[in-house]
C-alpha positions as CSV (number, residue, x, y, z in Angstrom):
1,X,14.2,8.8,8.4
2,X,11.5,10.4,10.7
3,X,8.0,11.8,9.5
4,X,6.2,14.6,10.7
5,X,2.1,13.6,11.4
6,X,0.5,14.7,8.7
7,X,-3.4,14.7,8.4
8,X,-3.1,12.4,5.7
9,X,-1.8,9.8,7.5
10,X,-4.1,10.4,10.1
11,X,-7.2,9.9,8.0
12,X,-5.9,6.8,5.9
13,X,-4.7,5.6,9.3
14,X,-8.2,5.7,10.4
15,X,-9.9,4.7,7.3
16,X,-7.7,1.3,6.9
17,X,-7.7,-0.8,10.1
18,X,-5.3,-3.0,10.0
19,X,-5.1,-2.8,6.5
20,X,-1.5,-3.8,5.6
21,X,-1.5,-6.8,8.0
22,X,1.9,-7.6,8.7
23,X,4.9,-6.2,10.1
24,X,4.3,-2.8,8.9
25,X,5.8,-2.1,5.3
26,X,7.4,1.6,4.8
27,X,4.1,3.6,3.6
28,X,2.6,7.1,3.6
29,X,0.9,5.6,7.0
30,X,3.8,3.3,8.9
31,X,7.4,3.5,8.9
32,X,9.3,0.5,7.8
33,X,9.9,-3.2,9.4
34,X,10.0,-5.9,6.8
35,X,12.2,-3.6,4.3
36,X,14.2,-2.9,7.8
37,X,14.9,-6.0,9.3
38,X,15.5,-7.8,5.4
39,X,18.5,-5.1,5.0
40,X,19.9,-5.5,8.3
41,X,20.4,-9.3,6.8
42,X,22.6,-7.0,4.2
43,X,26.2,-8.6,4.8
44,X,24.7,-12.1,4.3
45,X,22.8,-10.6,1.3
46,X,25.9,-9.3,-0.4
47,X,28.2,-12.7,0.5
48,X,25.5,-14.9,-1.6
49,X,25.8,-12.7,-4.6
50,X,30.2,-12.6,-3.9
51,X,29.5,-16.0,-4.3
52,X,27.7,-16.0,-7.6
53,X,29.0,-13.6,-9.6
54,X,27.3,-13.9,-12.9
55,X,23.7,-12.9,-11.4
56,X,22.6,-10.8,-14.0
57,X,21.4,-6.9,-14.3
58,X,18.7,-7.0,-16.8
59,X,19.1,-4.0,-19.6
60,X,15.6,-2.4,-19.0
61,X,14.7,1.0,-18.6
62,X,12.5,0.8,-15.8
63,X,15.2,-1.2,-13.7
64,X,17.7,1.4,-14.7
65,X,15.3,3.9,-13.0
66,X,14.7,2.2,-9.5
67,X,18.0,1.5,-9.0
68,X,19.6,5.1,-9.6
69,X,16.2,6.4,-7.6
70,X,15.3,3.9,-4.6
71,X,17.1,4.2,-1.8
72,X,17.4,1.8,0.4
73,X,19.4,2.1,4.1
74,X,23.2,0.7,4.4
75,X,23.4,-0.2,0.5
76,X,24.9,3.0,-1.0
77,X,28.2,1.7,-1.3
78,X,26.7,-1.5,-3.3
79,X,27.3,-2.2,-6.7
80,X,24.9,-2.5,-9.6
81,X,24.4,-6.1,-9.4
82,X,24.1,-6.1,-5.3
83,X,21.6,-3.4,-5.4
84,X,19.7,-5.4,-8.4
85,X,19.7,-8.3,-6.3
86,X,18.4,-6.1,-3.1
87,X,15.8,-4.7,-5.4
88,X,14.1,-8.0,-5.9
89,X,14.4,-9.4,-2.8
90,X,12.4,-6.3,-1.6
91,X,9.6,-6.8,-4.4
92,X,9.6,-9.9,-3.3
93,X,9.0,-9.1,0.7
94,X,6.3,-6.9,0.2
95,X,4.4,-9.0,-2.6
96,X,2.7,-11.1,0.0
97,X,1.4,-7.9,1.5
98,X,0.6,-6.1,-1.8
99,X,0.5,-8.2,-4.8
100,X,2.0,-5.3,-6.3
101,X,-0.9,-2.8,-5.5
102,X,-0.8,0.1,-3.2
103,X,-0.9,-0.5,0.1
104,X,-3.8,2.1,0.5
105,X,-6.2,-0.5,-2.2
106,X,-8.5,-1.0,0.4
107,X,-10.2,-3.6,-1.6
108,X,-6.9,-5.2,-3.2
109,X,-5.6,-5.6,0.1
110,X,-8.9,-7.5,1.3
111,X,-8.7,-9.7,-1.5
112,X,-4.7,-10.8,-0.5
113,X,-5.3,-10.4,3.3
114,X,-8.2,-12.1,3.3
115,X,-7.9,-14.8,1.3
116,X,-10.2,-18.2,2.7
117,X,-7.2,-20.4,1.3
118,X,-5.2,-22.1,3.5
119,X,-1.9,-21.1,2.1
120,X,-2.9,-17.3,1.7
121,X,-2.9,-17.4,5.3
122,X,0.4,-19.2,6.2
123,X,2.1,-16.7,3.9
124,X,1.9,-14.5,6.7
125,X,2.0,-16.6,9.8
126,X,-1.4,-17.0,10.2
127,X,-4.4,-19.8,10.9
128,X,-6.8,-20.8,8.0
129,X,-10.3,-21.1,8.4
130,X,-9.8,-25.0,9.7
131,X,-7.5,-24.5,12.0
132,X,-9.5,-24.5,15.2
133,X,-8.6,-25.2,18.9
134,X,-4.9,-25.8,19.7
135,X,-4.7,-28.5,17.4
136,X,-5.2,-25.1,15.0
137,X,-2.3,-23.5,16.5
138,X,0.1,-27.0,15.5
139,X,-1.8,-26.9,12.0
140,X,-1.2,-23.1,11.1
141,X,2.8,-23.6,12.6
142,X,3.1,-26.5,10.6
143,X,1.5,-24.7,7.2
144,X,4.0,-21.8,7.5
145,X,7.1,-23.5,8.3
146,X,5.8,-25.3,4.7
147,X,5.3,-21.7,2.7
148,X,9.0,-21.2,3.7
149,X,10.2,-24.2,2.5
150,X,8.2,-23.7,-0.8
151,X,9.6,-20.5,-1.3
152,X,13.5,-21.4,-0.9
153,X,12.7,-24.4,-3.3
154,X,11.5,-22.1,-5.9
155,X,14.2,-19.9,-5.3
156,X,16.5,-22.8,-5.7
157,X,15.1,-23.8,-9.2
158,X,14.9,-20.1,-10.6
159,X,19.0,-19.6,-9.7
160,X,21.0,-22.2,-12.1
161,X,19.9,-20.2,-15.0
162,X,19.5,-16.6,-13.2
163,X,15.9,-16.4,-14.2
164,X,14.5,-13.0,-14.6
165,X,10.9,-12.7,-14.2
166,X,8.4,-9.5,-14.7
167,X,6.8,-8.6,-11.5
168,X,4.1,-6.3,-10.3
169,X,5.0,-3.2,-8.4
170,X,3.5,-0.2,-7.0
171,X,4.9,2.8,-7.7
172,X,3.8,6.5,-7.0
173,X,2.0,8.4,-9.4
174,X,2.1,5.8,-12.3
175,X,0.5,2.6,-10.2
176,X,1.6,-0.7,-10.9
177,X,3.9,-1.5,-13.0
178,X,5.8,-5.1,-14.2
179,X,9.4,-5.2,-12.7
180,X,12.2,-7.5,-14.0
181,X,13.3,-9.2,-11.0
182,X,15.5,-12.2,-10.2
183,X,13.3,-14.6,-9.3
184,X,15.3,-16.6,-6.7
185,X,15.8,-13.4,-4.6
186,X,12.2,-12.6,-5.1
187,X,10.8,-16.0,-3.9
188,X,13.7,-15.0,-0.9
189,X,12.0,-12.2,0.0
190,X,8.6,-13.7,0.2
191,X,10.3,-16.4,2.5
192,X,12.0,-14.1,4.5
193,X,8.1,-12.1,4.9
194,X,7.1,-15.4,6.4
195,X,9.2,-15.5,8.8
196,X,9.0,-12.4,9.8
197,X,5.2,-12.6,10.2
198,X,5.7,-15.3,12.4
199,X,7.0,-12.9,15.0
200,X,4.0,-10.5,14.8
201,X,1.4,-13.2,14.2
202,X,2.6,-15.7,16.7
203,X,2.3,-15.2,21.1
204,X,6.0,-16.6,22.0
205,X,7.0,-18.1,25.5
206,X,9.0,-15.4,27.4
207,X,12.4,-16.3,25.8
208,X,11.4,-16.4,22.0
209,X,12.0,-20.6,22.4
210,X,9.1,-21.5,20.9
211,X,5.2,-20.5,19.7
212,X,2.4,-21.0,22.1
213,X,-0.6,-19.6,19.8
214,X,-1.5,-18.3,16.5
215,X,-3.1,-15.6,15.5
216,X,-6.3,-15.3,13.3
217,X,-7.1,-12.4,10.5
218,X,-9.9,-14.0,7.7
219,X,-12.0,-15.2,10.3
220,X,-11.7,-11.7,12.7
221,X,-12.6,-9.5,9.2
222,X,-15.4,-11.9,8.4
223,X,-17.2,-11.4,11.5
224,X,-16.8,-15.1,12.4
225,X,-14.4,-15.4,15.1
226,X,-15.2,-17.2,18.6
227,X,-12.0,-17.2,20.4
228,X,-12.3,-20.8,21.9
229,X,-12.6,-22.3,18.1
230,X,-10.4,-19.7,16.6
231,X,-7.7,-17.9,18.4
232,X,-7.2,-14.5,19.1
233,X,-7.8,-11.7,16.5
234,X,-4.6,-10.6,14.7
235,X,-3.2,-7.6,16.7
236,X,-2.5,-4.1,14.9
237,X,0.1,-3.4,17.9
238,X,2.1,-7.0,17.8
239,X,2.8,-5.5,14.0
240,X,4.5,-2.6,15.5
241,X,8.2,-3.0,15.3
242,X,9.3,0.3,17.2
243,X,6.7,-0.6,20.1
244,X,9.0,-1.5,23.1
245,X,6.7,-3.9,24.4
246,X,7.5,-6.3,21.1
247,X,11.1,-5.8,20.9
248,X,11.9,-9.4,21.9
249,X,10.3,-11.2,19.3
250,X,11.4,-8.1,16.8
251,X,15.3,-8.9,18.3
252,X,14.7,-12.3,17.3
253,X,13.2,-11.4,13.8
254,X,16.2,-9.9,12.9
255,X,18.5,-12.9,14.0
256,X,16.6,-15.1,12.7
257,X,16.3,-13.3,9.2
258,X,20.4,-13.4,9.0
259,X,20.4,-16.9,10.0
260,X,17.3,-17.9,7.0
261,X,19.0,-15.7,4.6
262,X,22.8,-17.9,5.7
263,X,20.9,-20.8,5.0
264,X,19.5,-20.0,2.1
265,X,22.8,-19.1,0.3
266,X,24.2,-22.3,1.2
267,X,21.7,-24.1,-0.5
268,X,21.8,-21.8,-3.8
269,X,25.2,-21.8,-4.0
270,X,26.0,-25.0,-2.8
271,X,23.1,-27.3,-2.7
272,X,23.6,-27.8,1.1
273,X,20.2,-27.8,2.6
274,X,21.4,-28.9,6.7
275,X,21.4,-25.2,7.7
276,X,18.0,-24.4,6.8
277,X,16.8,-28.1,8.0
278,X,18.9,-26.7,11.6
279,X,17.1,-23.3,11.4
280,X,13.5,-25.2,11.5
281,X,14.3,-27.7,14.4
282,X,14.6,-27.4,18.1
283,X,17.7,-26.0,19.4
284,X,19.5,-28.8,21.4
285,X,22.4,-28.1,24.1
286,X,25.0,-27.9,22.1
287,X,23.4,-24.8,20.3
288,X,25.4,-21.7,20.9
289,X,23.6,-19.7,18.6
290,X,19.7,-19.4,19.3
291,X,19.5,-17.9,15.9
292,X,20.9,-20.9,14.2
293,X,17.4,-22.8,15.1
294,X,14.4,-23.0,16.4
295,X,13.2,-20.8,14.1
296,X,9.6,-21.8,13.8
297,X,8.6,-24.5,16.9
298,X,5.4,-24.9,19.1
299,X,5.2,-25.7,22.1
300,X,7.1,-28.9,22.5
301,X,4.6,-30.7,24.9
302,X,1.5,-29.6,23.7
303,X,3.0,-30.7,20.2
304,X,3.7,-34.2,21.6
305,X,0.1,-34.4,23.2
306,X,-1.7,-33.2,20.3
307,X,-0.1,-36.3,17.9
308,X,-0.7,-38.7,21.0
309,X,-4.8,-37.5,20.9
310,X,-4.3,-37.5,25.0
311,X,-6.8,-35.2,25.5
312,X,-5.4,-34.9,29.3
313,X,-1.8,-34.5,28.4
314,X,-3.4,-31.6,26.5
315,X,-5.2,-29.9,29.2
316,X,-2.3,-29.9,31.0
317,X,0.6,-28.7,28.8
318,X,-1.3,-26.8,26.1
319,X,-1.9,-23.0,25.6
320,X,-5.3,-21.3,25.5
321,X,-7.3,-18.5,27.3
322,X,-7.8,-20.8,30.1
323,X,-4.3,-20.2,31.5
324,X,-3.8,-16.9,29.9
325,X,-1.5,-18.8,26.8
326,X,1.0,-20.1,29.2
327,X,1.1,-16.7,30.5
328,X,2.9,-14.9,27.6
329,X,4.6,-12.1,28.1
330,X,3.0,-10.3,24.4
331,X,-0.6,-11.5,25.9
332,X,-2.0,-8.0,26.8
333,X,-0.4,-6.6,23.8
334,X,-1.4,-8.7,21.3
335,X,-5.3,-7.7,22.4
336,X,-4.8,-4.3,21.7
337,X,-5.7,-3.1,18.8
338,X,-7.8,-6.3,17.3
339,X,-8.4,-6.8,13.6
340,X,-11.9,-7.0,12.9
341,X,-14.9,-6.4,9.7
342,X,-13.7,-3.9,7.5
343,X,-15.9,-1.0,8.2
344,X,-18.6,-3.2,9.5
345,X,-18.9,-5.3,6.0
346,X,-18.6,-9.3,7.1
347,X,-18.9,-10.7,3.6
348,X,-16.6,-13.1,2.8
349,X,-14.2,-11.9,-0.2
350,X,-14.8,-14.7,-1.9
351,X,-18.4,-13.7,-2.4
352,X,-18.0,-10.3,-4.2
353,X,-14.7,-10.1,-4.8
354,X,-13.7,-8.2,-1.3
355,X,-15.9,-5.2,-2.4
356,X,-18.2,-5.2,1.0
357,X,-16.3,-2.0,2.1
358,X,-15.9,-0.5,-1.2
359,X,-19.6,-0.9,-1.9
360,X,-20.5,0.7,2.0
361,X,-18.2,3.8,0.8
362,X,-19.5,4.2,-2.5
363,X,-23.2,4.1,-1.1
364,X,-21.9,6.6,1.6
365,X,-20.6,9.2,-1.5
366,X,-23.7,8.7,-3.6
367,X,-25.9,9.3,-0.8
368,X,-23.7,13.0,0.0
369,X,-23.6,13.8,-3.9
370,X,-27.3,13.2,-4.3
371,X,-27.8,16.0,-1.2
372,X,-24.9,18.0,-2.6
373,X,-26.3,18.0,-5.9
374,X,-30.1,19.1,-4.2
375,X,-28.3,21.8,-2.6
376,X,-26.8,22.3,-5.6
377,X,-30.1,22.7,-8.2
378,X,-31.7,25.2,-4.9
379,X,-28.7,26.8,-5.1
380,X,-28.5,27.9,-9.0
381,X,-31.9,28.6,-9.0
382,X,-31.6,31.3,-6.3
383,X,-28.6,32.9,-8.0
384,X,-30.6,33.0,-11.4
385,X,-33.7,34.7,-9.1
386,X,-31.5,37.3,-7.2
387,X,-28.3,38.4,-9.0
388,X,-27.9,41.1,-12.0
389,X,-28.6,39.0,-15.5
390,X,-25.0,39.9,-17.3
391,X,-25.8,42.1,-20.3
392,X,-24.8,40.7,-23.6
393,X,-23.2,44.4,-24.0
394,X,-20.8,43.9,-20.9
395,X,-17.2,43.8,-20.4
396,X,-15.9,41.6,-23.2
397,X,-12.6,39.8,-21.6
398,X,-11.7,38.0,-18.6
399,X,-9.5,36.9,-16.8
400,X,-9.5,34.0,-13.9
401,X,-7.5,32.7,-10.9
402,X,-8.2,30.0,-9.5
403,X,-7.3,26.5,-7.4
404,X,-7.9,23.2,-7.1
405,X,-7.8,20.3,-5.5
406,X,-8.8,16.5,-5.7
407,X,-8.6,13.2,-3.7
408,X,-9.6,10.5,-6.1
409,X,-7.2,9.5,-8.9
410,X,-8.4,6.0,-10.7
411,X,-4.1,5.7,-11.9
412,X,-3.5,4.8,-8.1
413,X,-4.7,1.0,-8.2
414,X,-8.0,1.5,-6.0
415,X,-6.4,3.8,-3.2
416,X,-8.6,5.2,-1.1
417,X,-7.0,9.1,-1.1
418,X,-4.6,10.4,-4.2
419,X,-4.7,14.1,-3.0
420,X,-3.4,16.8,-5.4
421,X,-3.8,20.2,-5.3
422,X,-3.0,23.3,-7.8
423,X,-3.4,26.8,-8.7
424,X,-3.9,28.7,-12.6
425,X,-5.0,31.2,-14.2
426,X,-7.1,31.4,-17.5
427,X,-8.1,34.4,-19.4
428,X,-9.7,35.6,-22.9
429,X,-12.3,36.9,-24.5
430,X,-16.6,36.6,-24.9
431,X,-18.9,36.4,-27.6
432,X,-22.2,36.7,-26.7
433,X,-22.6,33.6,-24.2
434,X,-19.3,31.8,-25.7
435,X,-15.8,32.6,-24.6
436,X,-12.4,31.2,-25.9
437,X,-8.9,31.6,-24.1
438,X,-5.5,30.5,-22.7
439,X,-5.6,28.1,-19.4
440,X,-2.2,27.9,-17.6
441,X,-2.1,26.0,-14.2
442,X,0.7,24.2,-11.8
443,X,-0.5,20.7,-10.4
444,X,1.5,19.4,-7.4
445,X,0.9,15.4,-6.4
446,X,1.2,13.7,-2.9
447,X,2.4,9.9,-2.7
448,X,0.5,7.8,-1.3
449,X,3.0,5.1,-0.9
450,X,6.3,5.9,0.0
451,X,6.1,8.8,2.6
452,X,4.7,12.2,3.0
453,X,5.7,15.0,0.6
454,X,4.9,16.9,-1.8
455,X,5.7,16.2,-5.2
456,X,6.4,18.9,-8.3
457,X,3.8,17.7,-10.1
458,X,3.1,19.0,-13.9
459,X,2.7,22.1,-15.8
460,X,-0.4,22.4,-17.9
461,X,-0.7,24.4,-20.5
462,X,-4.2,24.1,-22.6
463,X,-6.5,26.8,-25.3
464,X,-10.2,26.8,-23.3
465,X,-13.5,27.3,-24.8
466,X,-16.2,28.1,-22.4
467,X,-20.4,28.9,-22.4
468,X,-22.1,30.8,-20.2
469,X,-25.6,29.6,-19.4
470,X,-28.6,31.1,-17.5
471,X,-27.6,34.5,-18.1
472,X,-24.1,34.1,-17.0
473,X,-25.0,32.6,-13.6
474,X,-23.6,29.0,-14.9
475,X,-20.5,28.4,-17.1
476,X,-19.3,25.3,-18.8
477,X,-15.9,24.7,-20.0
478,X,-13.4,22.6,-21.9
479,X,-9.4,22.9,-22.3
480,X,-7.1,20.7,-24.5
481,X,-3.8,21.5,-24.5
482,X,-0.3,19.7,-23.4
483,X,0.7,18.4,-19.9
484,X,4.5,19.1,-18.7
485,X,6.5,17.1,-16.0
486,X,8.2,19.2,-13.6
487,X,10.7,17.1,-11.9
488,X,12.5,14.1,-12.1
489,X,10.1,11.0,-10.6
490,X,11.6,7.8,-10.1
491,X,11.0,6.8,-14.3
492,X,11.2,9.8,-16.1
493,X,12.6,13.4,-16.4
494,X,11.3,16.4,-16.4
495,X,10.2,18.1,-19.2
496,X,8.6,14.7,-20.8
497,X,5.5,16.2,-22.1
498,X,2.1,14.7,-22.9
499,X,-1.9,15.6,-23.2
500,X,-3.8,17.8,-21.2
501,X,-7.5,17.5,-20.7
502,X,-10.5,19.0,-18.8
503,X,-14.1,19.0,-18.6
504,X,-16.1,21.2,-16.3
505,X,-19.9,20.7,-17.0
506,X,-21.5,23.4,-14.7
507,X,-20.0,26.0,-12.2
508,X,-21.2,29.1,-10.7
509,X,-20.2,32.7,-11.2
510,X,-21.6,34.7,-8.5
511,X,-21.3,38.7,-9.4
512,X,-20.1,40.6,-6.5
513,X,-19.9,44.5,-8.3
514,X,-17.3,46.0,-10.3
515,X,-16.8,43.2,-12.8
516,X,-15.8,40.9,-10.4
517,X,-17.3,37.3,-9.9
518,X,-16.8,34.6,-7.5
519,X,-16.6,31.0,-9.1
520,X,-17.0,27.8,-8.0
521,X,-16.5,24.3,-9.6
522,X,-18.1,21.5,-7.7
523,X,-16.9,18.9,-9.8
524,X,-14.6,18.8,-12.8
525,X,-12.8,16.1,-14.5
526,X,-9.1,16.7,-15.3
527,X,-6.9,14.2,-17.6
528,X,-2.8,14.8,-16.9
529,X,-1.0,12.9,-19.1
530,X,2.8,13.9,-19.3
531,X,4.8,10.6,-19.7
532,X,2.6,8.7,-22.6
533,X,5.6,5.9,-23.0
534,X,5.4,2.6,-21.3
535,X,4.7,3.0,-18.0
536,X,2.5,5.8,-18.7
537,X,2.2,8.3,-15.9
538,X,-1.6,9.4,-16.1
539,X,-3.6,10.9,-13.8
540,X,-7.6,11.7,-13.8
541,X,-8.2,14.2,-11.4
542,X,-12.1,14.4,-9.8
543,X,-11.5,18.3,-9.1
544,X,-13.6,20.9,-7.2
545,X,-12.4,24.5,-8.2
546,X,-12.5,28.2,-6.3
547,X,-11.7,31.4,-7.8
548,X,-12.1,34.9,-8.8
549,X,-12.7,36.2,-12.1
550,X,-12.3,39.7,-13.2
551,X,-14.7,40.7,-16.2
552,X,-13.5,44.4,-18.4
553,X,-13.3,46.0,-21.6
């Protein structure tokens, strides 16, 4: 399904550079690859689960929910069980990317992405810090082909008793929640993200044969990188499935994904482990399948040289910058668009939990709200100097309308925009400088996660007590009342009901004749609560408000 741009997408694609490292997952920002290829493996999918029949659907709600709600592409004619099984795997294909947080958690997705550990890094095709020189490039191969291996042996022990296993997952609106998943597809799926990496994070020889360097991420966002020790910096546009320059190693992703996902039903099902051992060697002659093998293999004579420590042989047959990396064909590609410090930040997320760019945009908003808030206190002031003090005589009811909008929402895991916008009314009655009322307002959400839209949102519905201060020129308010969901999402139904809660400390009226005011909330707070059952669905809303009220009687 095609998306129109949307500034949005523009913004967070600016904001997060090279954020979601990998073959692109299907967000508000990228259009699908790993969730694309893993279902074109769909017919090998379904013939593992034919050939275990008693995989279990677990009787939970929130499974329930995401099956009758996510849709996935070529599995609408599945059954219950099949889709279950599809489910997971998917959890499981994205939770090396993720961990089950939004892929807009700038500092989540530090923490996973860059991870100092070796075997953080091989997850996703990648070199660890150690692996320098070409010697790093045999090192990193041989660490990944390992994760894989890992992963289908876990899968193996979770599937004699059909484990089901709680798992994070992000979902719009409500955050992460825990997922019953079977755990042998889900360890799949994080194989089967391996792999995959492999053919974005790896520089191939012109036929897709075999690997001639690997990529580096952790030491390219630390600010440590020197290309002769280290590699090239992972490459934003080798991540790019749709780019036509890639589609080689993408056509081969795809294969190669069937052939893994063959091989691992075999072993599930029948203990047989020879395909997969034949999917990680060299392809001899006999091979008619390139699929079949030679799934993961460097550069056979730099291999041999590198175990031989002949330091000539290596000069000769191995790959670096000296001879353009055997003069890959993905060479020029893979140095466009290089990773690099998050927004300048080079400490390590081991020190400081990943929060370097967090910390450098939260000193960047303090220092606009301290000016905004100067601007702010001038501001009041000159209103309280120049306009028409409101007589305590004066038109006694009023009556608002008004909208809003936010872009911070603390329910979202960390992500860096949550927009929602809205539009109400409120209206009553004054005493002296206190007034009491009815607040009605509609509050529409965006998803961050999965694709650009706008959502229905809630109804809220709330009595209001408000004072007005500095002879009218400042008003303070609060509303308690009940928060209504207007649609369907993909865990409840509309009409679920919950609180509804909203503070706003000081905004400006501005009379303008007549009985008519301008007013203007910098800042308000907002809690939405609609769905209070487990998951919740909870939003706080950071709001800035605009509206006209009408003062008479």
């Amino acid at each position: 399904m095609s998306r129109r741009p949307s500034l949005l997408a523009a913004l967070l694609a600016l904001a997060l550079p090279n954020a979601a490292r990998a073959y692109n997952l299907d967000t508000v920002t990228s259009e699908s690859c790993h969730e694309r290829i893993t279902t074109e493996a769909l017919d090998e999918i379904v013939g593992l689960i034919d050939q275990a029949p008693d995989l279990p659907v677990p009787d939970d709600s929130i499974v329930r929910r995401l099956l009758s709600n996510v849709a996935l592409p070529g599995t609408e004619g599945l059954g219950e069980q099949a889709r279950y099984f599809l489910l997971s795997l998917i959890v499981g294909v994205r939770s090396p990317d993720t961990e089950g947080h939004s892929t807009l958690n700038l500092g989540a997705l530090r923490r996973v992405h860059a991870d100092p550990d070796a075997r953080g890094q091989y997850a996703h095709a990648l070199r660890a810090i150690e692996d320098d020189g070409v010697a790093g490039d045999l090192s990193a191969m041989e660490g990944t082909r390992q994760v894989i291996r890992d992963e289908l042996m876990a899968a193996a022990a979770a599937f004699p008793n059909r484990m089901i296993v709680d798992k994070p997952f992000f979902v719009d609106h409500y955050g992460q929640v825990e997922v019953p998943v079977a755990l042998s597809a889900w360890h799949l799926g994080r194989a089967l993200h391996a792999l995959q990496d492999a053919h974005a994070h790896m520089l191939w020889n012109d036929d897709v044969s075999h690997v001639v360097h690997v990529l580096n991420y952790v030491e390219a966002v630390d600010g440590t990188l020197k290309a002769s020790r280290d590699g090239i910096a992972h490459s934003g546009a080798l991540d790019d499935c749709d780019r036509d320059t890639v589609q080689p190693m993408v056509d081969r992703a795809r294969g190669r994904s069937r052939a893994l996902t063959q091989a691992m039903a075999a072993f599930l099902v029948q203990g047989d482990l020879a395909p997969f051992e034949r999917g990680i060697a060299a392809c001899d002659d006999m091979a008619t399948d390139p699929n079949l093998c030679g799934w993961l293999i460097y550069n056979p004579a730099c291999e041999a040289a590198i175990r031989a420590g002949d330091e000539g042989a290596m000069a000769a047959s191995c790959c670096d910058a000296s001879n353009d990396y055997c003069d890959s064909p993905y060479l020029s590609t893979a140095k466009e668009e290089p990773a690099g410090p998050y927004l300048g930040c080079v400490a390590r997320p081991g020190a400081g939990d990943g929060a370097g760019a967090l910390a450098l945009l939260l000193g960047l908003g303090l220092l606009a709200r301290r000016r905004r808030a100067t601007g702010l206190g001038v501001l009041v002031a000159l209103c309280a100097v120049t306009s028409r003090a409101e007589a305590d005589d004066g038109p006694r009811a009023f009556v608002t309308i008004e909208g809003h909008g936010s872009a911070l929402d603390d329910t979202a895991n960390g992500a860096l925009l949550v927009p929602t916008f809205g539009a109400g009314v409120r209206a009553g009655w004054r005493w002296g400088r206190w007034r009491a009322g009815l607040h009605v307002e509609r509050n529409w959400w965006v998803p961050v996660e999965f694709g650009v839209s706008v959502d229905e949102g809630a109804l809220n519905i709330a009595a209001v007590g408000e004072a007005l201060w500095f002879d009218g020129f400042v008003r303070s308010s609060v509303a308690l009342g009940a928060s209504i969901l207007m649609y369907d999402t993909v865990l409840d139904d509309a009409g679920t009901t919950g609180p509804f809660f909203e503070l706003r400390p000081a905004g400006l009226r501005w009379a303008v004749g007549g009985g008519v005011h301008l007013v203007f909330d910098p800042l308000s707070v907002a809690v939405i609560y609609p769905v209070v059952s487990d998951p919740p669905l909870r939003k706080i809303e950071r709001r800035t408000l605009l509206g006209v009220e009408s003062t008479f009687l």
